[in-house]
C-alpha positions as CSV (number, residue, x, y, z in Angstrom):
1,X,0.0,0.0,0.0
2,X,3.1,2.7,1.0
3,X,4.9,1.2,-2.3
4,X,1.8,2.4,-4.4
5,X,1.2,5.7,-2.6
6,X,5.3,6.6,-2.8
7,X,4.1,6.1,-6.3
8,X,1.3,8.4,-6.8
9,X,3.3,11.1,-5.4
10,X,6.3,10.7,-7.9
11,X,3.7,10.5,-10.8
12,X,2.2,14.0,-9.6
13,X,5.6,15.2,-10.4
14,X,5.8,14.1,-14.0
15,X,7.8,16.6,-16.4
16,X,5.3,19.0,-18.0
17,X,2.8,18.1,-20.2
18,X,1.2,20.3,-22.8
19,X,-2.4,21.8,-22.1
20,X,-3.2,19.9,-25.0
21,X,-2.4,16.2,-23.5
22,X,-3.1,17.3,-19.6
23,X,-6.4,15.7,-19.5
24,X,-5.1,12.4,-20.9
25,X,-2.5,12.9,-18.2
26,X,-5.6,13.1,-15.6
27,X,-7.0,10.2,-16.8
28,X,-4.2,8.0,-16.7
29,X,-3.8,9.0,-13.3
30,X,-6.8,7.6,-12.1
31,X,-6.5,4.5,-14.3
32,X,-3.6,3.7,-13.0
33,X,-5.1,4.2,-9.0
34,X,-7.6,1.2,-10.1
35,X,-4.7,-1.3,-11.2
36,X,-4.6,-4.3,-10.3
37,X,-0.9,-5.6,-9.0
38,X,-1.9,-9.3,-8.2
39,X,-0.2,-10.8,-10.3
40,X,2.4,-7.5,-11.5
41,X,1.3,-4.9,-13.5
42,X,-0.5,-5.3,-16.7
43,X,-1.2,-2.4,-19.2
44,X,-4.9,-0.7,-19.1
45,X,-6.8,-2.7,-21.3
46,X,-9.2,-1.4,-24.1
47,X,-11.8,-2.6,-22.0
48,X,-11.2,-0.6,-18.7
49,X,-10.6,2.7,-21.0
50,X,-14.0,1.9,-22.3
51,X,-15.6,1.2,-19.1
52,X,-14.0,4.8,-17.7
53,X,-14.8,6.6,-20.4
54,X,-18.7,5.8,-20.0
55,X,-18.6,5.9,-16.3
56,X,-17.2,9.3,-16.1
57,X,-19.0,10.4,-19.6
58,X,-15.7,11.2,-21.4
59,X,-15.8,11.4,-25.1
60,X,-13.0,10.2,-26.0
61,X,-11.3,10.0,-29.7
62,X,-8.5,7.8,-31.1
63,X,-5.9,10.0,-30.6
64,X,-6.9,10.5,-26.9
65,X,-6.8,6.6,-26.6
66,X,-3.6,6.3,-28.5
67,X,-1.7,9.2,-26.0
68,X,-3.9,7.1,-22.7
69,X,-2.3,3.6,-23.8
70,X,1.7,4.9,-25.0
71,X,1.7,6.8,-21.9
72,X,0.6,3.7,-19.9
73,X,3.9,1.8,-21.9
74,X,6.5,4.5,-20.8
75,X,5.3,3.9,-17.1
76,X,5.3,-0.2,-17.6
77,X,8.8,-0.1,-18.9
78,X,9.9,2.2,-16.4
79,X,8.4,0.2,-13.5
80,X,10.2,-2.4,-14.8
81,X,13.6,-0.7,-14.5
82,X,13.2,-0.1,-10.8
């Protein structure tokens, strides 16, 4: 639980992001919150984006989903370094 908050606090540091990508930034943020670690972490599926996306009535387009998932890669492969 400590691991995962020390976490949250070094992703609300992140470098800057343009205004143009800052709400994709939000969302992955609370994405990531809901991951589950079980069994190590796994990307955000299609399926959760989907299931945000309606639940918080985001309209999202491609682009949006493309930014959501290749931001979601940098932060696998660099969780994977440490």
């Amino acid at each position: 639980m400590s691991e995962n908050l020390g976490e949250l606090e070094e992703l609300k540091q992140a470098p800057l992001i343009t205004q143009y990508y800052q709400h994709v930034w939000d969302w992955f943020l609370s994405l990531n919150q809901t991951r589950n670690t079980v069994m190590g972490r796994t990307p955000i599926s299609y399926t959760e984006i989907a299931a945000f996306s309606s639940l918080m009535s985001i309209e999202m387009d491609r682009d949006d989903v493309e930014a959501l998932r290749l931001i979601d890669s940098i932060y696998l492969d660099e969780m994977r370094d440490i």
